[in-house]
Structures are given as C-alpha cells and as structure tokens.
N, C-alpha and C positions, 0 to 999 in steps of 0.2 A: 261497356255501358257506363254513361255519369251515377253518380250519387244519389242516390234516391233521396226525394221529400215526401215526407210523412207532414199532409195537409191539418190532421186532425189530432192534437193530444192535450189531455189536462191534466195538469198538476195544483197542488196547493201545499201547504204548508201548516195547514189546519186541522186541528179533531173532530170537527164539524163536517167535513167534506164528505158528501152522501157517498160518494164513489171509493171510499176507504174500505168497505165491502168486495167490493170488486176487487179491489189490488191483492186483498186477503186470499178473495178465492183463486185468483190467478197467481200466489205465492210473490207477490209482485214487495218490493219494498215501499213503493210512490215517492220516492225521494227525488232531489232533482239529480243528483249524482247518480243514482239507479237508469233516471232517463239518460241523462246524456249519455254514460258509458254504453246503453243498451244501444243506441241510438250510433257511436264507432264501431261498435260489435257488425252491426250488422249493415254498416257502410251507409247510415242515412245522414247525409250533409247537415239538412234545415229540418226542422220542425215547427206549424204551427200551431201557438200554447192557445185555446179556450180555456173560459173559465168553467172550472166544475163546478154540479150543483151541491150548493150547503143544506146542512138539514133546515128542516122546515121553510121550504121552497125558494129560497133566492138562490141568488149567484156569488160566485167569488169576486169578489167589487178589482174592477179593472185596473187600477192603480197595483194591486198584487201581481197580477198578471203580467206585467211592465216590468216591475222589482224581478221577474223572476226569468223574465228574459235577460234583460242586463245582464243578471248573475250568469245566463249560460253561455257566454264570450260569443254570443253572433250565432250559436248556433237555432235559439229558438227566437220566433219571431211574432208578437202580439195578435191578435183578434178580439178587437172590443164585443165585449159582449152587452145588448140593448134591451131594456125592460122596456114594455110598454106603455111608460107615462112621458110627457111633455117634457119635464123635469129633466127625468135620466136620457131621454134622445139629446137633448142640447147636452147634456153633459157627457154623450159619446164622441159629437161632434167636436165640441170644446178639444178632445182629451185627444181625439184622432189629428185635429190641428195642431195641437202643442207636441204631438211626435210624429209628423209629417214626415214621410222618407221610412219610418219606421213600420208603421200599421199596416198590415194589410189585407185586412177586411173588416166586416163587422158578424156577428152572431144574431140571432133572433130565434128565443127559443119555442118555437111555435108545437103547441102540445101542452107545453109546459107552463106558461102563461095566459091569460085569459082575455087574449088578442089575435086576428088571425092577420096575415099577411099583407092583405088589403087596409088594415084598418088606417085612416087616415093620421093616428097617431104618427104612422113612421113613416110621413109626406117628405119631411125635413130629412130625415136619414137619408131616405134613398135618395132624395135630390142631390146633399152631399156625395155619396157614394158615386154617383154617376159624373158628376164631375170632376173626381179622384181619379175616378176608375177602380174604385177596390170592391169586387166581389159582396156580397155578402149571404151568410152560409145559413140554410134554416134546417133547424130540425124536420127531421120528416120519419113517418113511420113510428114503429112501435116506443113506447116511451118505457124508461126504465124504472118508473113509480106505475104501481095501480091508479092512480087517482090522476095520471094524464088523459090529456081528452083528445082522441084518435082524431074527431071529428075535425078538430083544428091541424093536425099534424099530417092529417091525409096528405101526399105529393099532390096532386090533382088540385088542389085549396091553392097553389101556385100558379095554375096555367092563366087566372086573371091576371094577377101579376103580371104573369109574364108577356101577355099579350099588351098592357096597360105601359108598360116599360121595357122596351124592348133594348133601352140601353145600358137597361144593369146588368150590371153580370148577378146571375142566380145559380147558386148553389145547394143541392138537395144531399143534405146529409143521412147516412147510413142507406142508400139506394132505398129513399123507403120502405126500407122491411119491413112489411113482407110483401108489400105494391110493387114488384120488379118492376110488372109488364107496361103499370101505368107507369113508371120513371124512364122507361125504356120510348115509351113516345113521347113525353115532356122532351128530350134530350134530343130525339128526333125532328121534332117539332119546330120549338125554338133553338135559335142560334144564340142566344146569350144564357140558355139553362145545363150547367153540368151536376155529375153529380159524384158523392165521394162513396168508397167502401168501407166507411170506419163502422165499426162497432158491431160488427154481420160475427165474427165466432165468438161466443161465449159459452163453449164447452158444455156439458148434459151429459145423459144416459146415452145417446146416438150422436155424440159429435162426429165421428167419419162419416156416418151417414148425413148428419146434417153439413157437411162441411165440401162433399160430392154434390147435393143440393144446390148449394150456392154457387159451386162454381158453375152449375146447369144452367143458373137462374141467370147470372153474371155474364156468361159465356151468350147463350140467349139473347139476351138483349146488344151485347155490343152485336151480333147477327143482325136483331130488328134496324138496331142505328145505321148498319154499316159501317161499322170502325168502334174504335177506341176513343176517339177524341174527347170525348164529352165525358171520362170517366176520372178520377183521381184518387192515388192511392193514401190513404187516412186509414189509422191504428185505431183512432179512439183509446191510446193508452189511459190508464187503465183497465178499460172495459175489456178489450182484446190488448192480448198481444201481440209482438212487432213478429215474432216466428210465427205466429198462426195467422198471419195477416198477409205476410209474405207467402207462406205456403200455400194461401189461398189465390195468388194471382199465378205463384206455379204452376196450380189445378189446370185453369183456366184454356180452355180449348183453342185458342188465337195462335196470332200467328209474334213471334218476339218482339217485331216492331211495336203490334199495339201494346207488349205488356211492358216497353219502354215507355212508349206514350203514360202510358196508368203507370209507370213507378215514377217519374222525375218530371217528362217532354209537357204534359200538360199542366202544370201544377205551375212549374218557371214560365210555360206562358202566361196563364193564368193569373198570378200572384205579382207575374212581373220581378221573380227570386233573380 
C-alpha cells in the first residue's frame, strides 16, 4: 500500500489556539516536530495544515499556515482558510495566486461564522477555485464550541451548492457528525461532493462503544454510495488522533481496496498530491 495522506490537520504556534484543549486531553504535545514525527511513525507521506480556531472566534491568519508548512520540508501542505467578508475572500485569492502550485484548497468554516454556503459573499472564491481546481472543504456537523450554529453547519445546507456548482469540487468535513445518512446521499448524489473522516473519535465514558458506532455509521454509508470513492481519510489532529483514526478505518466493514481509496487513492486524486 502507498503512503497515506492525512487530508485534515491543525497546528499553530500560539497560546491562543482554542484547540490547545484538545491536544491536552489527547496527551498530545501540538508541536510541529510532534506532528511530523507522528506523521513517519505511522507512514503518512503528506498532510493538509487548516488553520485552527483562536480564542474568541477567528482563525489562525493564513500566512502562519504557509510559515509552517515550509518549515515541514514538503511534508505538509496549505489550506487557506476564508472568513466571510469581501475583504478576506480577495485576500484568499490574492494569497492562493502568490503560492500557486502550493495551495490546495480553501476552508470555509460554516457553523462557525455567520455565513452559510450559499452566501454570495464567496461568489469570487468559488469562481476562483473552479478554475484552479482546488476543492474547497466546509465544516459540517457538530461544532466544537457551544455557541456554533448547527443550522448553518447542517451537510444538507450544501446540496444548493452543490446543484448551483456542479464544478467545484465540495468537501464535507467530519462526515457531518452526527448527519451520516444525510452525507451518505450528498456523496451519492453529487459527483463533485466528498467527504472527510477527521474529527469523529474524541474519546468519553464509551469510546469502544462509540468507536464500533462509527464504524457502523461509516461502513453504512460507503454501502448506501456503493464504494469508497467519495470518502477521505482526515485526523483532525489535534482533535483526534492519527492511532484512533487509523484504527477506525481498520473497524471499517469493506473490502481493502476501498480502505485504500479512503487512506491515500482518493485524497492524490482529489488534491492532485
């Protein structure tokens, strides 16, 4: 089997970083030296860095995320991340032109800001993106603050989208959790809508139990789709980690080819790695 890519991970370099929590609970360091070695450890080639969320609701401003691939010698590779104002979309586009060859997608963290998919703000974005070609990846499903708003982050909130734009590539992050069945017909559906499995174990009182769950829920729907194609494998480090991430496509009821497709086969298509 090639190298697996890990579609989904965030780091920073900040005291600020809301996900410093998470790395805590998962005994994690958050360093970039912690990621990469963990990242040889367990034979993942590529990695792409999102920006995590900083306290008091922004993002880690994309130019860090840049800095911080550089530093990982080719191994981790950008995702601009896009706020919902006029402003910051040209200033993704701007930022995605001046590292052309490098970027390969954008982010939109829908839940999380108080814009939804549709909104005309990100006409410009997606226009660029489709003439790239570079994906772009939306939050979807449960949000990691109380004070997200499901309503925007619903998967389902995508299928105008995606009927509107049938040349982006769309990407539904965390399989909407806890929306399988609706991600399970998006993916179906549309040809340009996949989706990742970053951020589904975050350990509990029943983590085996919840962790047989998702592979039920996971396994399920590639059934509904009929394949693997449309699925990609994403850590969401820190949130999850790379062993319980992995262990959860072990779970996974299919057959090896599709959990090739979901560790490496569709990510390099996808990404264009």
């Amino acid at each position: 089997m090639r190298e697996i890519i890990d579609a989904h991970v965030h780091l920073s370099e900040r005291r600020d970083d809301a996900l410093i929590r998470f790395a805590r609970m998962n005994g994690l360091r958050y360093t970039l030296d912690e990621l990469l070695g963990t990242m040889r450890m367990y034979k993942i080639a590529r990695g792409l860095l999102l920006s995590p969320p900083l306290q008091g609701g922004t993002s880690l401003p994309n130019d860090e995320i840049i800095k911080l691939c550089k530093a990982s010698g080719g191994m981790l590779a950008p995702v601009i991340t896009v706020e919902p104002t006029a402003k910051e979309v040209r200033a993704a586009v701007r930022l995605a032109e001046e590292n052309k060859g490098k970027v390969n997608a954008f982010k939109v963290r829908l839940g999380y800001v108080k814009a939804s998919a549709e909104s005309p703000v990100f006409d410009r974005l997606y226009d660029y993106a489709e003439s790239e070609g570079l994906p772009v990846l939306f939050h979807t499903g449960d949000t990691a603050f109380s004070t997200g708003d499901l309503a925007r982050s619903h998967p389902l909130t995508l299928d105008g989208l995606a009927n509107k734009r049938e040349r982006l590539t769309i990407i539904l992050c965390h399989f909407g959790n806890p929306w399988f069945e609706d991600v399970a017909e998006l993916i179906y559906k549309h040809p340009n809508v996949y989706t990742d499995i970053s951020g589904l174990t975050t350990g509990g009182a029943y983590a085996e139990k919840y962790a047989e769950w998702l592979a039920k829920k996971i396994s399920e729907a590639i059934y509904f789709a009929s394949g693997a194609e449309k699925i990609i494998f994403g850590t969401d480090y820190p949130v999850s980690t790379h062993s319980e991430t992995l262990a959860l496509v072990k779970r996974l009821e299919v057959d090896e080819g599709d959990k090739e497709k979901i560790l490496w086969r569709n990510a390099e298509r996808v990404f264009g790695l």
